[in-house]
Structure formats: structure tokens, C-alpha cells
N, C-alpha and C positions, 0 to 999 in steps of 0.2 A: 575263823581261823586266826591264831595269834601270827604276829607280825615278826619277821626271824630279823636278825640284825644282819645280814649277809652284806647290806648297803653299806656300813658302817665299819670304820675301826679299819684294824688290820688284822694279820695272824695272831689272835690271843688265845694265853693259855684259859680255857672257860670249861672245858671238861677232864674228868678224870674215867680213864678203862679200869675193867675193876673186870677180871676172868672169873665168871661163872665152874668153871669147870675144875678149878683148884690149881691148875698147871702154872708154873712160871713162866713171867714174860722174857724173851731175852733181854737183855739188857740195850740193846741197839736198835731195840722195835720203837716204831714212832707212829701214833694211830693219828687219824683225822676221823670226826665227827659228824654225819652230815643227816640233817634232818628232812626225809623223805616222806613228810607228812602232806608237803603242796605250800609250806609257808617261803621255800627258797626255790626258786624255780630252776636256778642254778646246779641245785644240790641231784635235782631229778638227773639233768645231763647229764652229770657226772656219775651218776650210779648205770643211768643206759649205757656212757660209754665201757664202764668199770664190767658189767655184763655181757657187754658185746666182746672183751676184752679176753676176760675168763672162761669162754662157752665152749671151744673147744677143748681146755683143759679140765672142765666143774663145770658140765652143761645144769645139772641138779642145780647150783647155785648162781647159774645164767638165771635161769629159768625163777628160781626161787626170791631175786632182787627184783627182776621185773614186776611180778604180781606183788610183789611188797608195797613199789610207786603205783601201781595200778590199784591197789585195793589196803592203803596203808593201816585201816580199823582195822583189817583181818590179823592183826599180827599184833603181837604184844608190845606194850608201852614200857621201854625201856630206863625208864625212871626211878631212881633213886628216891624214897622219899627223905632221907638225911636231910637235916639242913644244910646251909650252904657254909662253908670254911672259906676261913683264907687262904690264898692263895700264893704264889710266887711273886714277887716285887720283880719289874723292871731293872735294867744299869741304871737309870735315872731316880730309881724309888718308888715308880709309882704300881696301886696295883692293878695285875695284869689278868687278874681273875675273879671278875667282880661277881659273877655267882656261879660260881663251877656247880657240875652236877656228876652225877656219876654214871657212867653208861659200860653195861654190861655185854662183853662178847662170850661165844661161845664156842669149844669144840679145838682142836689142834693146834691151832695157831697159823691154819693157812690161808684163806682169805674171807674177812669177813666186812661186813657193812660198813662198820668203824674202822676200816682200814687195812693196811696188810701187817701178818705179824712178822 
């Protein structure tokens, strides 16, 4: 298992959303990233609580994050093979995006892995 940097740093910009589905983002949407492969353990909590959260309103998509941390092979690698770009600079200069990647959502715009749209 690769080692996530979840210890480290602070809120940087390190990924880019990229909508599979052709639709526009609004302009106000602000995604978060979280890798649910077992390398952040943090990251699992947060998608439990994010499920347990949703289940009354997207039981389908309760149901659908659970088995994702529970069985993460089963589901596709959402991986950009791009190489990596520059990113945005810091107020200070420095940069804040030492290898962005790209991560794909999918489907209306209402809640998905990568965050709320």
C-alpha cells in the first residue's frame, strides 16, 4: 500500500475534478479528494460518516460508498494518466500543487465521492 501524505502539509491544491459526464460545474462548487483505498485511514471516517449522512436521502449511494471502503479493487481507478502540470502558486509564491492529478466524478452534480457539487 502506497503511503498517503494525509500526515503532512496542509489544505493544498494537489487535485483537479474533471466531470465525466460533459455537464458544467457551477462556479461555487468546491470538491475534496479523498482516497478510499486504506492508505488514509482518516479518509475511510469520513466517507462512513459522509454515508451515514446521505442514507436517508441516496440510500443507493449510502450503500454504494460503503462497499467502495469495504471492497476498494471492486470499483475503478480513478486515475488520470496525464502527466502532472503546474499548478497555482501560493500569496508567498510558492507551489501549491506539487503533482496534481486528475479525478473524475460522475452523474448530476449531487453528491458524489469527491465531494459535494
Amino acid at each position: 500500500m502506497t503511503t498517503s501524505r494525509y500526515g503532512k502539509g496542509g489544505f493544498e491544491d494537489r487535485f483537479r475534478v474533471t466531470r465525466v459526464d460533459g455537464k458544467p460545474f457551477r462556479p461555487e462548487a468546491r470538491y475534496l479528494v479523498l482516497d478510499y483505498s486504506g492508505a488514509d485511514p482518516h479518509a475511510l471516517v469520513a466517507i462512513e460518516a459522509y454515508a451515514a449522512s446521505v442514507d436517508e436521502d441516496n440510500h443507493h449511494l449510502a450503500m454504494d460508498l460503503l462497499t467502495a471502503i469495504q471492497h476498494p479493487e471492486a470499483f475503478p481507478a480513478q486515475h488520470d494518466s496525464s502527466p502532472p502540470t503546474d499548478g497555482p502558486k501560493g500569496q508567498d509564491g510558492q507551489d501549491r500543487a506539487r503533482h496534481p492529478s486528475t479525478v473524475s466524478t460522475q452523474g448530476d452534480g449531487d453528491s458524489r465521492e469527491g465531494g459535494r457539487s
